[in-house]
C-alpha positions as CSV (number, residue, x, y, z in Angstrom):
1,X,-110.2,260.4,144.8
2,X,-107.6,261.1,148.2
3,X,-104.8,258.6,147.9
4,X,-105.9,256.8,151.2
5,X,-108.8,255.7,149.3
6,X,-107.0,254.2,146.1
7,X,-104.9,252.7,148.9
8,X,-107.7,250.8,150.4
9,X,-109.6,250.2,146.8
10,X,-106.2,248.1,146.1
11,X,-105.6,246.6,149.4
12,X,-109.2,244.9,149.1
13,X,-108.5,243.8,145.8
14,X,-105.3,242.4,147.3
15,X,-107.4,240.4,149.5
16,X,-109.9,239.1,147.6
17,X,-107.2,238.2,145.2
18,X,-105.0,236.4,147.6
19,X,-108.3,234.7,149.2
20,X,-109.0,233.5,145.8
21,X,-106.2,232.4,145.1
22,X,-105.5,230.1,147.9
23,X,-108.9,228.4,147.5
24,X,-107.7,227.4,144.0
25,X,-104.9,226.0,145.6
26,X,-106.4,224.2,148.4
27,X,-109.4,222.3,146.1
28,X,-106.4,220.7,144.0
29,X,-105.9,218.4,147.4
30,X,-109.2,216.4,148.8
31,X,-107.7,216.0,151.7
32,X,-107.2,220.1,152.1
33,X,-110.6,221.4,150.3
34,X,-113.1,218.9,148.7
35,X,-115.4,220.2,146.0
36,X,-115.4,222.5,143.3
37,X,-114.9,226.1,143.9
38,X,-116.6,229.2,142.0
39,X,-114.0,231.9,142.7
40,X,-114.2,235.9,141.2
41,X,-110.5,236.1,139.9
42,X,-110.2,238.8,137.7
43,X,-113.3,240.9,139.0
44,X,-112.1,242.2,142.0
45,X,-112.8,245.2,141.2
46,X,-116.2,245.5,141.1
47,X,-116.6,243.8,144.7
48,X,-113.9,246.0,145.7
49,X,-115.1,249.3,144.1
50,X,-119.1,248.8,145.2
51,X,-118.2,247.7,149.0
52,X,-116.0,251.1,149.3
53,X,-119.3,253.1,148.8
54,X,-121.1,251.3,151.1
55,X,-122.5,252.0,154.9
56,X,-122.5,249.0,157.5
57,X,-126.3,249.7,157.3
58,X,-126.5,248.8,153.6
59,X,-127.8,245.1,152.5
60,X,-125.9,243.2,150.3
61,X,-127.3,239.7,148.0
62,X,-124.5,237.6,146.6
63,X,-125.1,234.9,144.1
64,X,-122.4,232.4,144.0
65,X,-119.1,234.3,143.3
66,X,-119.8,235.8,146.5
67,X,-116.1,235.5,148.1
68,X,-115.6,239.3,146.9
69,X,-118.8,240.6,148.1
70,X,-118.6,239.5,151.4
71,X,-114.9,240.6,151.9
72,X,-115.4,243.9,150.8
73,X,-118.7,244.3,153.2
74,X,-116.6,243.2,155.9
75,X,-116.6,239.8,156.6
76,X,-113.5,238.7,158.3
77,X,-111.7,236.1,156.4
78,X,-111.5,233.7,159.1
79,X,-115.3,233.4,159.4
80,X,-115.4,233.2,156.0
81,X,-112.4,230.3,155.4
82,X,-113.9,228.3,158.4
83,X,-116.9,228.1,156.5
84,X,-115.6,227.2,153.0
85,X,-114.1,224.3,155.2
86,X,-117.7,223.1,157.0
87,X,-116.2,224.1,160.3
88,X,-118.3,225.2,163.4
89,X,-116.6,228.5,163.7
90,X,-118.2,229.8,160.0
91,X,-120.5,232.2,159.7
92,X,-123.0,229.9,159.4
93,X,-121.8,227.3,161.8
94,X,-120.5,225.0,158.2
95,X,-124.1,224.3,157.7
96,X,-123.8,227.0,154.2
97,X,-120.6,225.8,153.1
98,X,-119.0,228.0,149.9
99,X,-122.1,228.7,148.0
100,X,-124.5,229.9,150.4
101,X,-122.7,231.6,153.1
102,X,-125.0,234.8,155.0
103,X,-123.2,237.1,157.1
104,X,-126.0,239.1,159.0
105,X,-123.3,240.9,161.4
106,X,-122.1,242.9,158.4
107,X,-125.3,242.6,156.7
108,X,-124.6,240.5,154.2
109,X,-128.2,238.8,154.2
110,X,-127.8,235.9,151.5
111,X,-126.3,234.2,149.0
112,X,-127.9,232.2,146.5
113,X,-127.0,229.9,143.8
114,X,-130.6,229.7,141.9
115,X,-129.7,232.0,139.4
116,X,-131.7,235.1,139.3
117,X,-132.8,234.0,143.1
118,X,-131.6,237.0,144.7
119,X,-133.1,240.0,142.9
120,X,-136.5,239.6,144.1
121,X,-134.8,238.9,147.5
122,X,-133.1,242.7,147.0
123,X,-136.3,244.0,146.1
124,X,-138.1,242.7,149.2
125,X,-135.1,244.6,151.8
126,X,-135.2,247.7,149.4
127,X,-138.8,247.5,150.3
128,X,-138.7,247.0,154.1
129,X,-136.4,250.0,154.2
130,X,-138.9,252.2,152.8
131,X,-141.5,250.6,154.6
132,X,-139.5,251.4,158.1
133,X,-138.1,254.5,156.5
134,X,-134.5,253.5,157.1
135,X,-132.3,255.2,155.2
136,X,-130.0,252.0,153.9
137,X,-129.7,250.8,150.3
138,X,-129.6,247.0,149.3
139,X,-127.4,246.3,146.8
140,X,-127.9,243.0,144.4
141,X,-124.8,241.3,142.6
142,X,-125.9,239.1,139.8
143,X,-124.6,237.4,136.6
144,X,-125.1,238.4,132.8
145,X,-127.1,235.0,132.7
146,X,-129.2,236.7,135.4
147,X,-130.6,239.1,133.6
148,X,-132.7,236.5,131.2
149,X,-134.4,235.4,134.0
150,X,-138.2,236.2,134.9
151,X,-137.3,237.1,137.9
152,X,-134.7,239.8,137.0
153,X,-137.8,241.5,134.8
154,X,-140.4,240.9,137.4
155,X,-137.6,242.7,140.4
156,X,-136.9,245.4,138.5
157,X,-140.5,246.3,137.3
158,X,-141.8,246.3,141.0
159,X,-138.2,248.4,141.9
160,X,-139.1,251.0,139.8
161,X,-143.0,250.9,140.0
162,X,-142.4,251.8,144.3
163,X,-139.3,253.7,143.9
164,X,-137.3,251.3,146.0
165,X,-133.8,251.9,146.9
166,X,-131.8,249.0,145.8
167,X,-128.8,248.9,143.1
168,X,-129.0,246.0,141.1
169,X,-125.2,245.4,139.3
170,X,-124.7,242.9,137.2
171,X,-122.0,241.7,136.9
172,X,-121.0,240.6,133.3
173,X,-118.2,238.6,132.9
174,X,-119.4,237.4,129.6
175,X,-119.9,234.0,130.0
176,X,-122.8,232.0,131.9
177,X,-121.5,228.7,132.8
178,X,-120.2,227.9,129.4
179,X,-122.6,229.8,127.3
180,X,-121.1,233.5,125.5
181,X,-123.6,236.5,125.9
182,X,-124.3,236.7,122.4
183,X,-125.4,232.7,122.6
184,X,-128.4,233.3,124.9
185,X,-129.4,236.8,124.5
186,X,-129.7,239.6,121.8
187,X,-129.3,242.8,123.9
188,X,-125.6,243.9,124.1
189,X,-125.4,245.6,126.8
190,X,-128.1,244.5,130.3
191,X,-127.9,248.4,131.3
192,X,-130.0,249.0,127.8
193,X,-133.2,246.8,129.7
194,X,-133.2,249.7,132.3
195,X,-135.2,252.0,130.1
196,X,-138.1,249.6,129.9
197,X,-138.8,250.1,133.8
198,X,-137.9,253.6,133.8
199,X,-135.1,253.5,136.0
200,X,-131.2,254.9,134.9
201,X,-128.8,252.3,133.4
202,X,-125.0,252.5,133.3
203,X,-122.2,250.8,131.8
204,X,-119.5,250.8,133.4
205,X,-115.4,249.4,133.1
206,X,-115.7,246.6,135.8
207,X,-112.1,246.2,135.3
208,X,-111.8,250.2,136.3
209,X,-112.1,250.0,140.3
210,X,-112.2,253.9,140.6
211,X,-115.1,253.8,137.8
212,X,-116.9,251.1,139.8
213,X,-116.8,253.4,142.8
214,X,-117.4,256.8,141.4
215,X,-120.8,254.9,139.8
216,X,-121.8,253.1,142.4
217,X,-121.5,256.2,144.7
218,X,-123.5,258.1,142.4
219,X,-126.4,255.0,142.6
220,X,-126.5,255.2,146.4
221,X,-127.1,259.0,146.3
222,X,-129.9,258.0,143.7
223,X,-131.4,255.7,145.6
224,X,-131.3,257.8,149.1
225,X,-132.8,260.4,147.3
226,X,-135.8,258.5,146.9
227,X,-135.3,258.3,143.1
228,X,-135.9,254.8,143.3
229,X,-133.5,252.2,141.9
230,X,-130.1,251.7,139.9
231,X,-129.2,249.1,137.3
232,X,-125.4,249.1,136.6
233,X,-123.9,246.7,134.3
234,X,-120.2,246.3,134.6
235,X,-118.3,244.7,132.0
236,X,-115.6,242.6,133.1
237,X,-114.4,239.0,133.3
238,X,-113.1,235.8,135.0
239,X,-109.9,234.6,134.2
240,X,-110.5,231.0,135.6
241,X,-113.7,228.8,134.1
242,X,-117.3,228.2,135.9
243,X,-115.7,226.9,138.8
244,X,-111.9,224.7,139.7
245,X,-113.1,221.7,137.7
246,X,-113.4,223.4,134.7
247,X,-111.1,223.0,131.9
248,X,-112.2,226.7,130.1
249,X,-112.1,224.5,126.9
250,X,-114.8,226.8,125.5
251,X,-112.8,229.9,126.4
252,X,-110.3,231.4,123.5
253,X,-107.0,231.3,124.8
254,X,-106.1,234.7,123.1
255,X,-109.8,236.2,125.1
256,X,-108.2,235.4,128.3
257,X,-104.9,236.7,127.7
258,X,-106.1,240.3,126.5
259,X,-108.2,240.4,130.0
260,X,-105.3,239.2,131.9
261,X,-103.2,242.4,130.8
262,X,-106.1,244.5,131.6
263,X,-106.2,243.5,135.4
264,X,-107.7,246.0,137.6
265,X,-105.0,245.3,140.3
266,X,-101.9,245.9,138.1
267,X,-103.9,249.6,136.2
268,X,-104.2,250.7,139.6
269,X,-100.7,249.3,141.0
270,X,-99.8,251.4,138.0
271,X,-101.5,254.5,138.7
272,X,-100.2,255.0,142.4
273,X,-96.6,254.2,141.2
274,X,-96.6,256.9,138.8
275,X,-98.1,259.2,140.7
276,X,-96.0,258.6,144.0
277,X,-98.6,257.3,146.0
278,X,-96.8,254.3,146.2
279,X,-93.6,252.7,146.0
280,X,-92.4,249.8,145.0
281,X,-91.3,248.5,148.8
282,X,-94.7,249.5,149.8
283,X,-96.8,247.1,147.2
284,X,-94.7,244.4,148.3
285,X,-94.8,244.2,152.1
286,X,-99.2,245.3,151.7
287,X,-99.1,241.6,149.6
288,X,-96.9,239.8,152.5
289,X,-99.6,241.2,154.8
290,X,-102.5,240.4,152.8
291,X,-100.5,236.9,152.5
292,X,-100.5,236.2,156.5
293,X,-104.0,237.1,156.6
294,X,-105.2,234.6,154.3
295,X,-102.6,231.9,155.4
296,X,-103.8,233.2,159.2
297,X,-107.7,232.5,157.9
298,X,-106.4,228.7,156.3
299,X,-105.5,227.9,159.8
300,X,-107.8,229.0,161.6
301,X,-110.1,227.2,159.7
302,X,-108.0,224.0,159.6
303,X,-107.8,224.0,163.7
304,X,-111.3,224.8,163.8
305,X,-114.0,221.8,164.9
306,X,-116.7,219.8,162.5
307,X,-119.9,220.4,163.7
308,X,-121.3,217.7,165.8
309,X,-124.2,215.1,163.7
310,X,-126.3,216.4,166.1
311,X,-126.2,219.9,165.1
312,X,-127.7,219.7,162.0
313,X,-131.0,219.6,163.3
314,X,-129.9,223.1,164.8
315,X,-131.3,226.8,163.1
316,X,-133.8,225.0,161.3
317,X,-137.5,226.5,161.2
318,X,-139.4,223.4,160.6
């Protein structure tokens, strides 16, 4: 991998860090950020690593740690930020608020909080490529508790039965809500259900953002090809609970500090140091700058206006 592109794999990592970050900071105050928030802290690299690979062309579904996804697609952070806050200028004029913010001009088609919602979603824009014979790939982010879902079996069945090119990834952080892998499922590993719709599964180090990259490059080729679809399974995790309101009481202390020494930002911080790629000065004026463009995106949103009353009845079909 050229250094300009480890260079770019950290600074988005940076950013969704930093963007993270901030919103943990701002819910603490109900007079800054009501509500709970469901942030991505500690799997940055798999939003990170999948975006790089990616064409503006290619789809995106988010479920609802979709902060990441949508940054590394391309969503600008103010757009984003305005709409956390239920401002006019968001993405989806504040009507989607944090959990089910679209971002069409980048392609970023949906995010959905029913879990398992958005993998038949994925399916049905894999399919309309084929059907137009667009050459784009739709790429699906779900959760480990996802994958026991009738629709994740039901998606990837019709996937592989019309050779459609979408990736699903899930992302498996090993916890759903407050339940442990092992508590609601006996498969080890999601990429192991691949083989039951003849279609390749991979495990890969979510925590590794070059690994995420170099697989999901490889997936996109697969899928172009008209191989027909991907299932990667990339094992990382969150370092905060469910959402901001959640006290991780279920989480092993000890767990979370063995996961916090394996962040992907500091291995690849690491790597670029030692190889010269990067120097020390260099790290820390890239985080000042990924700093002001957050802060820039909190303001903007804060200066931003509420959407009148009357505009709810606004984008509405029926």
């Amino acid at each position: 991998m050229e250094k300009s592109d480890k260079l770019n794999l950290l600074r988005m990592m940076l950013l969704i860090r930093c963007f993270e970050e901030k919103l943990v900071d701002l819910s603490k105050d109900p007079e800054k950020l009501g509500g709970m928030m469901i942030v991505c802290t500690g799997q940055e690299a798999v939003a990170a690593g999948v975006g790089a690979v990616l064409m503006p062309e290619d789809v995106i579904i988010s479920n609802h740690r979709s902060h990441g996804h949508l940054l590394a697609k391309g969503a600008e952070p103010d757009l984003i930020m305005a709409e956390i806050f239920g401002r006019r200028t968001g993405y989806n004029k504040g009507k989607s608020g944090t959990l089910h913010i679209a971002a069409p001009e980048v392609n970023a088609l949906c995010t959905t909080t029913v879990v398992g919602g958005g993998i038949p979603i994925a399916v049905g824009t894999a399919f309309a490529a084929q059907y137009m014979q667009k050459d784009f790939v739709t790429v699906c982010f779900f959760g480990n508790g996802a994958a026991d879902e009738g629709s994740f079996h039901e998606a990837l069945n019709l996937a592989s039965l019309w050779s459609l090119p979408v990736i699903f990834i899930c992302e498996n952080n090993i916890y759903s809500g407050a339940q442990r892998l092992e508590e609601h499922t006996r498969v080890k590993n999601i990429a192991d259900r691949a083989i039951a719709y003849a279609m390749p599964g991979e495990i890969v180090d979510g925590n590794d953002v070059q690994a995420v990259y170099e697989a999901a490059k490889k997936a996109r080729e697969t899928c172009l090809s008209g191989s027909g679809p991907v299932l990667l399974e990339c094992k990382t995790y969150r370092w905060g609970g469910h959402g901001t309101s959640d006290e991780q009481l279920y989480q092993p202390k000890d767990e979370i500090a063995r996961w916090r020494e394996r962040c992907p930002i500091t291995a690849l911080k690491t790597d670029l140091l030692q190889t010269g790629a990067l120097t020390g000065q260099d790290y820390q004026q890239l985080e000042k700058k990924i700093e002001h463009i957050v802060q820039r995106a909190v303001q903007f949103a804060e200066e931003s206006p509420w959407p009148e009353p009357a505009e709810a009845l606004e984008d509405v079909f029926v």
